[in-house]
C-alpha positions in Angstrom: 3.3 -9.8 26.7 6.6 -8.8 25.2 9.8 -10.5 26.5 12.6 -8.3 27.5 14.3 -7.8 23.9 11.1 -6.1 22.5 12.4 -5.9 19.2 12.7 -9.7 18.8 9.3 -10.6 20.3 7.6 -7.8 18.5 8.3 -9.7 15.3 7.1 -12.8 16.3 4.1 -12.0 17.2 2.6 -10.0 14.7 0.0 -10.7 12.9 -0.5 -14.0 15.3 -4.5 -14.0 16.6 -2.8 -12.7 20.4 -1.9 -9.8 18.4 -4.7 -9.0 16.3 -6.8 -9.7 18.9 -5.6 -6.4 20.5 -2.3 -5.1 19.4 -2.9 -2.2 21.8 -0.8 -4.2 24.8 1.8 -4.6 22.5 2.2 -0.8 21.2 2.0 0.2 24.9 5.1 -2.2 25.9 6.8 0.0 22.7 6.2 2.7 23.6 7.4 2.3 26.9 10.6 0.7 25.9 11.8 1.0 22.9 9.5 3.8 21.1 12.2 3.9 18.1 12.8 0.3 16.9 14.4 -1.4 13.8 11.7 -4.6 13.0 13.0 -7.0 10.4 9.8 -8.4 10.0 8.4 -5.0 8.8 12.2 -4.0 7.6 11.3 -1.0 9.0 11.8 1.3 11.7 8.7 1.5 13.8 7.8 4.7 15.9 5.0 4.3 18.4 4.5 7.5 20.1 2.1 10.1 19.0 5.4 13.2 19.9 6.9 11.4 17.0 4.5 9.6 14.7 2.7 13.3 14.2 5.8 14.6 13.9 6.9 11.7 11.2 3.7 12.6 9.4 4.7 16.1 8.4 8.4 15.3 8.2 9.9 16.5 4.9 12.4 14.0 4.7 10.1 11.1 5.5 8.4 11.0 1.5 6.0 8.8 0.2 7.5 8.7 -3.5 9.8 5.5 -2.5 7.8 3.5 -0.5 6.3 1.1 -3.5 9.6 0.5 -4.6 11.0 -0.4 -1.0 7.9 -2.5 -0.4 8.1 -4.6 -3.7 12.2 -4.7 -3.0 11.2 -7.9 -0.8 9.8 -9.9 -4.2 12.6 -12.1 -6.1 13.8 -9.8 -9.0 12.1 -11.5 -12.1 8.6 -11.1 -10.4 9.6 -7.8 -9.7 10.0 -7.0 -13.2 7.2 -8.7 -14.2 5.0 -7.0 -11.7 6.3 -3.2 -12.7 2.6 -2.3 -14.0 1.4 -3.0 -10.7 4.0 -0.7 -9.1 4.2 2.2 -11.6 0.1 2.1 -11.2 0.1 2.6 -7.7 3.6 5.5 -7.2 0.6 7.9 -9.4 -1.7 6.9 -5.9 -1.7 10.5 -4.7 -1.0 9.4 -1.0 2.6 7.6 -2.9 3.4 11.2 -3.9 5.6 14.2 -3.1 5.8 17.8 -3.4 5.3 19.2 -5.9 3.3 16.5 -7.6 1.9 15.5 -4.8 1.1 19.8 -4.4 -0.2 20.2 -7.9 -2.6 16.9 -7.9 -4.0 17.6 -4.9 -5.2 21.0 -5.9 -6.6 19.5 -8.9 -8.6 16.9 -7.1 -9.7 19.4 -4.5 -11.7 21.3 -7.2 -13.7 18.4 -7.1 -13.7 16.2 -4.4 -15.2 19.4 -2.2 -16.7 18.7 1.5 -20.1 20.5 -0.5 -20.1 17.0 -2.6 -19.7 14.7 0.0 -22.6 16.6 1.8 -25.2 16.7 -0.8 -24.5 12.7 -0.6 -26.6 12.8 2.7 -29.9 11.7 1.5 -28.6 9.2 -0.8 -26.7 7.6 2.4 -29.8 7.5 4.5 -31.6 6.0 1.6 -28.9 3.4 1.1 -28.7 2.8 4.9 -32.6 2.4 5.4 -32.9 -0.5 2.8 -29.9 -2.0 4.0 -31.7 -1.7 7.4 -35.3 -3.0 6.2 -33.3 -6.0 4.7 -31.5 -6.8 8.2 -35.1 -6.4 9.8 -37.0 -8.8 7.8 -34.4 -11.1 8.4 -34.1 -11.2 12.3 -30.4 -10.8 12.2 -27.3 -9.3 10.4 -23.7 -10.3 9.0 -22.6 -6.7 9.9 -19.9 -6.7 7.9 -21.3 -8.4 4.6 -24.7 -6.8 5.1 -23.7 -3.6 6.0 -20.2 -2.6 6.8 -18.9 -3.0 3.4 -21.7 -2.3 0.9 -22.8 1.0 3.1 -19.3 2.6 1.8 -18.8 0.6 -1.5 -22.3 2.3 -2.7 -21.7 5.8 -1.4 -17.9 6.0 -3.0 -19.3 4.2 -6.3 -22.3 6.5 -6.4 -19.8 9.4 -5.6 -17.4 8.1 -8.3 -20.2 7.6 -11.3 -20.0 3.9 -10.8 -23.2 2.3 -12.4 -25.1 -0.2 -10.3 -25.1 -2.9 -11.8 -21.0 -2.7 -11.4 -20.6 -2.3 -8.0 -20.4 -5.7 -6.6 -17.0 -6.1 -8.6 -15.2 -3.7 -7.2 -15.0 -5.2 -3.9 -13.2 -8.4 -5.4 -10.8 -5.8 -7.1 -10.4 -3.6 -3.8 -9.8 -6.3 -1.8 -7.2 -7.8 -3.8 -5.1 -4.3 -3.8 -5.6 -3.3 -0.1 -4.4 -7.2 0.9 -1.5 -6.7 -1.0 0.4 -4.9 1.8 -1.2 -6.6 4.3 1.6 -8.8 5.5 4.5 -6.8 6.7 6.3 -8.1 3.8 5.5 -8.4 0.0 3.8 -11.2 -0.8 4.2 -12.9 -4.5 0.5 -14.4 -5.1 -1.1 -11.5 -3.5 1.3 -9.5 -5.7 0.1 -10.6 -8.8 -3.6 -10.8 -7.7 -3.1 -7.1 -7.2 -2.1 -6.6 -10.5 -4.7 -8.3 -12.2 -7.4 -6.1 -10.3 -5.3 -3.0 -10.9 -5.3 -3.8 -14.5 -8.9 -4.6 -14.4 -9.5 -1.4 -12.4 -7.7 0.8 -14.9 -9.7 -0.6 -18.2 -12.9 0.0 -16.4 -12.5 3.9 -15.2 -10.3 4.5 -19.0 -13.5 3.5 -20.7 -15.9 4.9 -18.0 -14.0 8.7 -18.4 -14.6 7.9 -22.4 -18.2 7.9 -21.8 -18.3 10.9 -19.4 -16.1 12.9 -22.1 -18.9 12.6 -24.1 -21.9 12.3 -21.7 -21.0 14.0 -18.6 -22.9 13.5 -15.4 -23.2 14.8 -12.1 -20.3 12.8 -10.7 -16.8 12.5 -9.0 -15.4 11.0 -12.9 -17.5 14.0 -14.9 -15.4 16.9 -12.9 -12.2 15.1 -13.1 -12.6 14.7 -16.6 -13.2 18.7 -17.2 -10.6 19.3 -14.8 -8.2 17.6 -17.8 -10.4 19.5 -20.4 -9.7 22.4 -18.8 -5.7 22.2 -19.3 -4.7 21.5 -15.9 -2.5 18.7 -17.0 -4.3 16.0 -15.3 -3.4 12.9 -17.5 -5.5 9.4 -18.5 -3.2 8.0 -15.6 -3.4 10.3 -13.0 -7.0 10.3 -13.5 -7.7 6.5 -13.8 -5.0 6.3 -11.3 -7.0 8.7 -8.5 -10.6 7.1 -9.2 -9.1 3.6 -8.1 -7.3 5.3 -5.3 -10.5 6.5 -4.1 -12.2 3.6 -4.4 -9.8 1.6 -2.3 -9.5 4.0 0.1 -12.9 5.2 0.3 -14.6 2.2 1.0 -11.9 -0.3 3.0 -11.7 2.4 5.4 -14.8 3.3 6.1 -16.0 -0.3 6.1 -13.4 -0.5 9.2 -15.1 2.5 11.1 -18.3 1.4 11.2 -17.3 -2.4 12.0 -14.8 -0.7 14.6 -17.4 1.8 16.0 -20.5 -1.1 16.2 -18.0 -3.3 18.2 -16.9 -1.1 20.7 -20.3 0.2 21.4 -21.7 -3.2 21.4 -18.9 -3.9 24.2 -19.5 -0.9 26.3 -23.2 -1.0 26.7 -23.3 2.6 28.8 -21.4 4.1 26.0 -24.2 2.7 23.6 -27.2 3.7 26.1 -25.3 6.7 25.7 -25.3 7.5 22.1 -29.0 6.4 22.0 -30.1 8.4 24.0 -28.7 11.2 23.0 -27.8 11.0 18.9 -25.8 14.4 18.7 -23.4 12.9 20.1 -22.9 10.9 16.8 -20.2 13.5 16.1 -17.9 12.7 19.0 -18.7 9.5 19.1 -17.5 8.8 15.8 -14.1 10.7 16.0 -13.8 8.3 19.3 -14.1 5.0 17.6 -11.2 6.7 14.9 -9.0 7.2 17.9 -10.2 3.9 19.9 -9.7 1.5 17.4 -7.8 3.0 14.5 -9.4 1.6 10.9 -5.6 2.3 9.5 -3.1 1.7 12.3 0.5 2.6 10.4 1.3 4.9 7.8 5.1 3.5 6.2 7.6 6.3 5.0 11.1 6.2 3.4 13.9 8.6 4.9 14.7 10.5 2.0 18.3 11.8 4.1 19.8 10.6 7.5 17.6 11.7 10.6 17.3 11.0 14.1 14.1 10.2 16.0 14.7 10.1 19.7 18.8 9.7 19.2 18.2 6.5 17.1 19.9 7.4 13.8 17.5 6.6 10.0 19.9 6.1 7.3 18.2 7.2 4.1 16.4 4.9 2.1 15.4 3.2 5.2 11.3 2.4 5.8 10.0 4.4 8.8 6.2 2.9 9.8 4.2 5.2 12.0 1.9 3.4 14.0 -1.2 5.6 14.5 -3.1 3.1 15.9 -0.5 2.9 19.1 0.0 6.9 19.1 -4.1 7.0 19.3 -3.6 5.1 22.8 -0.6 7.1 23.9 -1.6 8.1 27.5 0.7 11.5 27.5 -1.9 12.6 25.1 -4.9 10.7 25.8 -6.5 10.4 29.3 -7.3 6.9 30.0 -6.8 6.3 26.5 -8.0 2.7 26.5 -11.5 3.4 27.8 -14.2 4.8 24.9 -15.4 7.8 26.0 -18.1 9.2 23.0 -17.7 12.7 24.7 -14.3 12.7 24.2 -13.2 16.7 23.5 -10.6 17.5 22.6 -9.8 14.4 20.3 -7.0 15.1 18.3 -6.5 11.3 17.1 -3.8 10.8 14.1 -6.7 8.5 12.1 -7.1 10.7 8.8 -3.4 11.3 9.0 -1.6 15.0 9.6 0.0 17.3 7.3 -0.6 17.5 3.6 -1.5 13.6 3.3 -4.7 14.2 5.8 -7.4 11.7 4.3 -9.2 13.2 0.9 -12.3 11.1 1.9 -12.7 12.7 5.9 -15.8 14.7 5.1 -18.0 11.6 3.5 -16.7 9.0 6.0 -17.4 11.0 9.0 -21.0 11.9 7.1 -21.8 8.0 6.2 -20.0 7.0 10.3 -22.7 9.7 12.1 -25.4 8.8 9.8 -25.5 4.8 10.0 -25.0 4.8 13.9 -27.9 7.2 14.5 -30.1 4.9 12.3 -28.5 2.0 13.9 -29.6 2.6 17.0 -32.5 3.9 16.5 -33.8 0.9 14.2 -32.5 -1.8 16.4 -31.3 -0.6 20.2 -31.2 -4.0 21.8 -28.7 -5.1 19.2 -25.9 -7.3 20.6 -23.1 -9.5 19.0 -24.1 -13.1 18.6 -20.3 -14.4 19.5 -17.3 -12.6 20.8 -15.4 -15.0 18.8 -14.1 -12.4 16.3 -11.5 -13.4 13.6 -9.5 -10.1 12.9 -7.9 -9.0 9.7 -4.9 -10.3 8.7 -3.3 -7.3 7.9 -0.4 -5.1 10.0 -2.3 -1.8 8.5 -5.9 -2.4 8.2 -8.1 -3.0 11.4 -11.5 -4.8 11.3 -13.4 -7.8 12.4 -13.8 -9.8 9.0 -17.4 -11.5 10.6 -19.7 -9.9 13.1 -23.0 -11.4 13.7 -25.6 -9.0 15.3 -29.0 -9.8 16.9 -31.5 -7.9 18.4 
């Protein structure tokens, strides 16, 4: 546990395997006493309450438009230079924006990434989760996260996208690279550049792929965005390129961190599994429970655009302000018994997809692919049990997820 001077011992023990093991101890220490702290690890002032990390969501003055220049402020200066593709790439991501940019891209991209669209995906998940399925049969036994966690998602959002077969197994490698690149707390140069290099990769590939769809549009996410820019709605080739990576980070890592997240905590609370099985419409609640329980995204970071006060403690602007979602989804003035796993939960208002005008684009689709894979996961195979509860966790002060889970049945 935490020593007396919280802020101290905080630092020195994230990202250890004590804290990703279950960092939940840790937030509740925070929370308790010192719920507004500066960390120097994070350089950052970390909230851990859900009164003020909702509020920090929708604050005004907490913006998203400098946080990729206050991240990459920890690199020496001539990488920095070096690595200003990397960053001027990723301040187009539309969660990195503000109004009215922020306003005027994400009406654009609601035209069409609808819920309807992620909907109509619903047979071609089942179909992608029953031969993922037949494959873990024949075999006896499953990597969940290789066999299931990851290319479940990857598929759905490439599909989605207009992402040909045949290319999809690259775009892990390139996700990966980007989403590790603010893994640590603090920028990291070789992750830095890999970054880059799959950015750059990214970019060339979707450029040439909204070519073709110019041309020979489809019934894809790419083919709408494309007309969108046809249409005169100002959309430009890097704004475009720009959001079809952003969704394909985001729309797969994520996801992939639910259903390894959900599988665990069922697999760990047998009556709660018994449960589900038993009774499959509760696939619903049960997913918006294993969002709350064990949060796939447990900080959002902010920068203090003016001076404000959270709880007394005073922000300077320009400051880094991390949310920790993941701790305010355990917050027990909010949550009864909030570190038990109740699938029945109701109400559930967890922070998972965010609040405010940055609530997650991809919600409808990852709920849809969440209620849809544990239903068939049951179903197929409901004497399924982890082979070791020696889990390695992600190495990552954001991202949540067992990197190898063995599964029998």
């Amino acid at each position: 546990m935490l020593d007396a001077n919280c802020k101290v011992s905080f630092d020195r023990v994230l990202l250890t395997p004590e804290y990703l093991a279950d960092p939940y101890r840790f937030y509740s220490e925070l929370r308790e006493k010192v719920p507004v702290y500066f960390s120097q690890r994070m350089n950052a002032w970390v909230l851990t309450q859900y009164r003020d990390v909702a509020a920090g969501l929708c604050d005004k003055r907490l913006i998203c438009g400098r946080r990729v220049e206050s991240y990459a402020a920890g690199l020496p200066r001539p990488l920095r230079e070096k690595m200003r593709p990397l960053f001027e790439h990723l301040e187009k991501w539309i969660d990195n924006m503000d109004p009215p940019d922020h306003t005027r891209l994400r009406g654009l991209v609601n035209k069409a990434f609808t819920p309807r669209m992620a909907e109509e995906l619903g047979p071609a998940i089942e179909e992608i989760i029953d031969k993922l399925l037949d494959v873990a049969e024949s075999n006896g036994q499953m990597e969940f996260i290789h066999d299931f966690a990851y290319p479940l998602p990857a598929t759905a959002i490439a599909s989605m996208l207009g992402v040909p077969t045949e290319d999809r197994s690259r775009f892990i490698s390139w996700a990966n690279d980007i989403a590790a690149y603010s893994g640590t707390g603090k920028a990291d140069p070789l992750r830095t550049q890999e970054a880059q290099r799959s950015v750059s990769a990214l970019n060339t590939y979707f450029h040439a792929l909204a070519e073709e769809r110019l041309v020979h549009p489809q019934e894809d996410l790419i083919s709408a965005l494309v007309v969108l820019e046809e249409m005169g709605d100002r959309l430009t080739e890097e704004e475009l390129t720009a959001m079809c990576v952003f969704l394909l980070v985001a729309g797969h890592e994520t996801t992939m961190a639910l259903l390894a997240n959900g599988l665990l905590a069922l697999l760990r609370n047998p009556a709660q599994a018994y449960a589900l099985q038993s009774s499959p419409g509760l696939a619903r609640t049960a997913v918006e429970e294993f969002l709350r329980y064990e949060s796939p995204i447990q900080h959002e970071t902010r920068v203090a655009a003016e001076t404000v006060e959270y709880r007394g403690v005073r922000i300077e602007e320009d400051q880094r302000v991390v949310l920790m979602i993941g701790s305010a989804n355990r917050d027990p003035a909010i949550f009864n018994n909030p570190n038990t796993l109740d699938i029945t939960r109701e109400p559930n208002k967890h922070l998972a997809f965010g609040y405010g005008i940055h609530y997650c684009l991809g919600a409808p689709l990852a709920r849809l692919e969440a209620q849809i894979a544990f239903r068939k996961l049951l179903a197929r195979f409901p004497r399924m049990q982890l082979k070791s509860e020696n889990l390695e966790w992600r190495e990552h002060t954001s991202h949540r997820n067992p990197i190898f889970m063995q599964v029998v049945w």
